[in-house]
C-alpha positions in Angstrom: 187.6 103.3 11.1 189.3 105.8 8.7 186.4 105.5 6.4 183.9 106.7 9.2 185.9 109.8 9.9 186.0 110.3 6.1 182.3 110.2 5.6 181.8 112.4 8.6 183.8 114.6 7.3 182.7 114.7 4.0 179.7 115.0 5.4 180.2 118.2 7.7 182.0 119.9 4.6 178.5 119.3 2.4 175.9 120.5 5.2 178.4 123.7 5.8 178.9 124.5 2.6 174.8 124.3 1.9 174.5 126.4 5.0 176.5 129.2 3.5 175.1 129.3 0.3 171.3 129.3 2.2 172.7 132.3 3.9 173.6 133.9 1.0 170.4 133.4 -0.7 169.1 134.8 2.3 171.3 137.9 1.9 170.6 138.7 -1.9 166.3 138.3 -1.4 166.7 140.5 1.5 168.9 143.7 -0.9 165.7 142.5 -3.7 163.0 143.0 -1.2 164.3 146.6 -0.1 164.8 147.9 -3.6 164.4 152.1 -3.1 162.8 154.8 -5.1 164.5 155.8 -8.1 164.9 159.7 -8.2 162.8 160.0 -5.3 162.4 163.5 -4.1 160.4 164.8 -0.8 160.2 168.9 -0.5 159.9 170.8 0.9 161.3 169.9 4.3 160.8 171.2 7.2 156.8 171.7 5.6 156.2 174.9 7.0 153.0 175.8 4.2 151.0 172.4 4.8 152.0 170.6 1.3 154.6 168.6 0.5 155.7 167.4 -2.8 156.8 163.9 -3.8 158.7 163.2 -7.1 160.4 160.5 -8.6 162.0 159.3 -11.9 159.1 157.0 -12.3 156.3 159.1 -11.6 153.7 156.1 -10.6 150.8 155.8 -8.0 152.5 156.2 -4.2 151.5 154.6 -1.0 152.2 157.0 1.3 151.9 155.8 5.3 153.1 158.5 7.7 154.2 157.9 11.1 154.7 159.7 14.5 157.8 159.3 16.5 156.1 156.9 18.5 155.2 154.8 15.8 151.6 155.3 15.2 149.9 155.2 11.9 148.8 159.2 11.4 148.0 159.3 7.7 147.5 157.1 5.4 146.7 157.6 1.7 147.1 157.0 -2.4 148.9 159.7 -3.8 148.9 160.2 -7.9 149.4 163.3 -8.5 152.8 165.2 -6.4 151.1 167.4 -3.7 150.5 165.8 -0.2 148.4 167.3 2.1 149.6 167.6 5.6 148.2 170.2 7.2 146.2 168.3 9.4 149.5 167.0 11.4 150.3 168.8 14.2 153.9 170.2 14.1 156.8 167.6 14.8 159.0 165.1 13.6 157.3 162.1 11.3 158.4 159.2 9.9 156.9 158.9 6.1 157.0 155.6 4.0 156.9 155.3 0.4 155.9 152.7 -1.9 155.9 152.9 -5.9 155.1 149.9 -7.6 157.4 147.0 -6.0 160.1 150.1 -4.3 159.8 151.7 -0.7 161.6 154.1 0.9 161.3 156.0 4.1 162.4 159.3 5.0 162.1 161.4 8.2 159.4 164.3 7.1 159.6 167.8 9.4 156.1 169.6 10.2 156.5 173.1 11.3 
């Protein structure tokens, strides 16, 4: 009868020790997925003249999607160069999301 509550136990100290290191895992893939822009830079902001400018310490192609405060998709484009045409946004607050290469960031972007 010991032996049973030995295995059991044995047993319920394996299962919750492999269920905290899955959570773990879990933890460290999530801070890899979300890795941010290095040296990223977004001015001017508010955007009162219709460009904005986006730099960063890389300097590669950006995926730029812009969002309303509702959430809908209002621009989308490729940038390579560091100019961003918004002048066809009406004035208001935005949501803009980044991606260079396997980083993403999002920032809240001001349209005058």
């Amino acid at each position: 009868m010991t032996k049973n509550y030995f295995y059991i136990a044995t047993l319920l100290v394996f299962f919750f020790t492999l269920g905290l290191s899955a959570q773990e895992s879990k933890q460290q893939s999530k801070v890899q997925e979300s890795a941010s822009i290095e040296g990223l830079n977004l001015y001017p902001n508010p955007v009162s003249n219709g460009k904005v400018y986006i730099t960063s310490k890389n300097d590669l192609d950006k995926d730029i999607i812009i969002f309303d405060v509702l959430g809908k998709k209002v621009l989308q484009t490729t940038l390579s160069s560091r100019e961003l045409g918004v002048s066809s946004l009406s004035p208001g607050v935005y949501i803009i999301k980044i991606n260079e290469g396997e980083a993403t960031a999002t920032r809240k972007l001001i349209v005058k």
